[in-house]
C-alpha positions as CSV (number, residue, x, y, z in Angstrom):
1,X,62.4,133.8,90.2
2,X,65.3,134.0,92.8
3,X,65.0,130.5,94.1
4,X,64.8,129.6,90.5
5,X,68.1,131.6,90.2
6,X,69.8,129.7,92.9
7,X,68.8,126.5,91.6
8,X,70.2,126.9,88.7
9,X,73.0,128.0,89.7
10,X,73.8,125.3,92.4
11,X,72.7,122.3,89.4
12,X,75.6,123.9,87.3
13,X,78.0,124.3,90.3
14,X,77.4,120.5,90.6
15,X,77.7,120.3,86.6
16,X,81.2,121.8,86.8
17,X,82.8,120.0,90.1
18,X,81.3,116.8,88.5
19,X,85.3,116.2,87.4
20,X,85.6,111.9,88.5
21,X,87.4,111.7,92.1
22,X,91.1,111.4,90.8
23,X,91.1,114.4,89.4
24,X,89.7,116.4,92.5
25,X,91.6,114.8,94.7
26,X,94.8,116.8,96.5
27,X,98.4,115.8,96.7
28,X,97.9,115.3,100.4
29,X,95.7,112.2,99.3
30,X,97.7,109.8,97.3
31,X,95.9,107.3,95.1
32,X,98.6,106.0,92.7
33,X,102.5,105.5,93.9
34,X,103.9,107.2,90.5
35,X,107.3,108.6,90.8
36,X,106.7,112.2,91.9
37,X,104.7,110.2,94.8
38,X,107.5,107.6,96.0
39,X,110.2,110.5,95.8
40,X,107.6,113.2,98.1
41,X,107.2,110.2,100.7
42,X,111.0,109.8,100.4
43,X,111.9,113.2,100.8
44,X,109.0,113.4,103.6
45,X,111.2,110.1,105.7
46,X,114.4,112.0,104.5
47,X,115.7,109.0,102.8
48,X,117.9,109.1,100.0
49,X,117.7,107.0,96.8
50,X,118.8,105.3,93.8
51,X,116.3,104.0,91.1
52,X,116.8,100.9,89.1
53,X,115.1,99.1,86.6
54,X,112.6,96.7,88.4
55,X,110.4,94.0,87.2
56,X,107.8,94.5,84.4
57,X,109.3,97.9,83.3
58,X,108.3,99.2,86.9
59,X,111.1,101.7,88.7
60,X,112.4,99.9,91.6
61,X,113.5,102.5,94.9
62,X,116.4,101.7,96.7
63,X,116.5,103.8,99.4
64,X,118.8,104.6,102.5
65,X,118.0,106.8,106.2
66,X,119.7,108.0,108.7
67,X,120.7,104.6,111.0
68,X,121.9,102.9,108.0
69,X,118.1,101.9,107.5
70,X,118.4,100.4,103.8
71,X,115.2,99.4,102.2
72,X,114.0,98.9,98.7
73,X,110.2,100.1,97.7
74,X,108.0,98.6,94.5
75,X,105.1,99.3,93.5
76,X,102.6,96.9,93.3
77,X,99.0,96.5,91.8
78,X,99.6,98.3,88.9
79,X,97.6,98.6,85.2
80,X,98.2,101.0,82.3
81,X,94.9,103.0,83.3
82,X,95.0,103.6,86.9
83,X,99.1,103.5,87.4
84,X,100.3,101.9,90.8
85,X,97.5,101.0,93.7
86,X,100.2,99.9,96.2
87,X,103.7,100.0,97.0
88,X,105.8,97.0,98.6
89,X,108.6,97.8,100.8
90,X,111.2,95.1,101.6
91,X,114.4,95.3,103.8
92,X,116.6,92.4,103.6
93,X,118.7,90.7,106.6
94,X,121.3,89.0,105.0
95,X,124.2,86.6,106.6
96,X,121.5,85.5,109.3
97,X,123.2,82.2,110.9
98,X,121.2,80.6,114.5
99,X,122.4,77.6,116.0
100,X,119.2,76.7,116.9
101,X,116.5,77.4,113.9
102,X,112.9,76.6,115.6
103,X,114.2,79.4,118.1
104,X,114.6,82.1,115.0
105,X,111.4,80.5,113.9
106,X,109.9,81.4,117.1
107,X,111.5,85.0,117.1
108,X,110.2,85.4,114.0
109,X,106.4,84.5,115.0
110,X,106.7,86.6,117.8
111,X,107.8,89.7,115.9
112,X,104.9,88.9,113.6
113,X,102.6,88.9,116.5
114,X,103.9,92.5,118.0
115,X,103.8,93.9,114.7
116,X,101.0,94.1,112.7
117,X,102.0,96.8,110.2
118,X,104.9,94.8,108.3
119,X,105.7,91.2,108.3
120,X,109.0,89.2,109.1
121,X,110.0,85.8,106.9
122,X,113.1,83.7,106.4
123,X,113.8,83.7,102.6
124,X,116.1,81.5,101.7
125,X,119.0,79.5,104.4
126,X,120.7,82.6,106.1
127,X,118.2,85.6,105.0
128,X,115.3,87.2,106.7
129,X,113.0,89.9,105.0
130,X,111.1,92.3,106.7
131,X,108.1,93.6,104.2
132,X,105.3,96.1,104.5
133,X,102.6,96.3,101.7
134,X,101.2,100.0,101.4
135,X,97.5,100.4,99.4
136,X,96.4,103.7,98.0
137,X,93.3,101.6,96.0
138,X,90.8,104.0,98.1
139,X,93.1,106.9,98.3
140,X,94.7,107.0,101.3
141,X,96.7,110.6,103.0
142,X,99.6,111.1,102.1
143,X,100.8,111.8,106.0
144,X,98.9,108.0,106.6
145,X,101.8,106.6,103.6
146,X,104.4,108.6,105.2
147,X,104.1,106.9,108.7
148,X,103.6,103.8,107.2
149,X,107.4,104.2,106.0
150,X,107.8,105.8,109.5
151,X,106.6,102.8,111.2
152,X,108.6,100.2,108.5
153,X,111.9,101.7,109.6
154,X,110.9,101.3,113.6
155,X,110.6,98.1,112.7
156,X,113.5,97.7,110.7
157,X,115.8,98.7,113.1
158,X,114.6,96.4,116.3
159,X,114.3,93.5,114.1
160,X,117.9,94.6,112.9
161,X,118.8,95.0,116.7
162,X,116.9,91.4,117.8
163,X,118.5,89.4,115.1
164,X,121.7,90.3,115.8
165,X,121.1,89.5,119.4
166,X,119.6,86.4,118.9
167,X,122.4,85.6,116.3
168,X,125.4,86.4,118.5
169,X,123.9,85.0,121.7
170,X,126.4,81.8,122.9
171,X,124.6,78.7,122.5
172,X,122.6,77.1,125.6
């Protein structure tokens, strides 16, 4: 009768924790970027931050930290049911002029190649954007998303420091 007992009562422990995996989950995991989640990571990078309208009714993050590191965050992958699986985070270089284009091209690749977290592309004549892509489809922790932004401002500031070496250097 005891073992009967204990069965029973493990089959309706399982019965009651049977909530589905969202709702279990803690606020250390982060499996949608709503906006109580993009303002904990910001806080968490100590960045500070405007919101705007963005497109498809989404809130667009522009945000600022310490090193005049400016960057803007979206979130991406989103549907009414499941909210926001991801979160793009763009910086933009803007008044980028080289004398000799193939060798930003080539700067470019290379940062590319060093840096696998975020990627590095001219966008338009004299503008270069540096861009990170952050998934939370799987759940992912929330310290993982917070050095993700961690890691996106490194970046941002030695691509801020190479470009304007590589922009101000004399011509060969």
């Amino acid at each position: 009768m005891k073992h009967l007992f204990i069965g029973l009562a493990a089959a309706l422990f399982a019965l009651g924790n049977s909530a589905p995996f969202s709702a279990q989950t803690s606020p250390q995991v982060v499996i949608r970027f709503d906006d109580a989640t993009i303002a904990r990571l910001l806080l968490a990078v100590q960045a500070t931050w405007r919101t705007e309208a963005g497109p498809e009714g989404r809130s667009l993050y522009r945000a600022s930290a310490d090193g005049g590191i400016n960057f803007t965050l979206l979130p991406q992958a989103c549907s009414a049911e499941q909210g926001c699986a991801a979160l793009m985070v763009l910086a933009n270089f803007t008044g980028v002029t080289a004398d000799d284009v193939a060798a930003l091209d080539n700067f470019l690749h290379r940062f590319n190649d060093a840096n696998p977290i975020a990627k590095v592309y001219r966008a338009g004549e004299n503008s270069v954007v540096l861009q990170a892509y952050v998934n939370s489809a799987q759940g992912i922790s929330f310290a993982n998303a917070q050095t993700q932004l961690l890691v996106f401002g490194q970046n941002l500031t030695v691509l801020r420091e190479d470009l304007t070496a590589l922009t101000t250097a004399p011509s060969r």
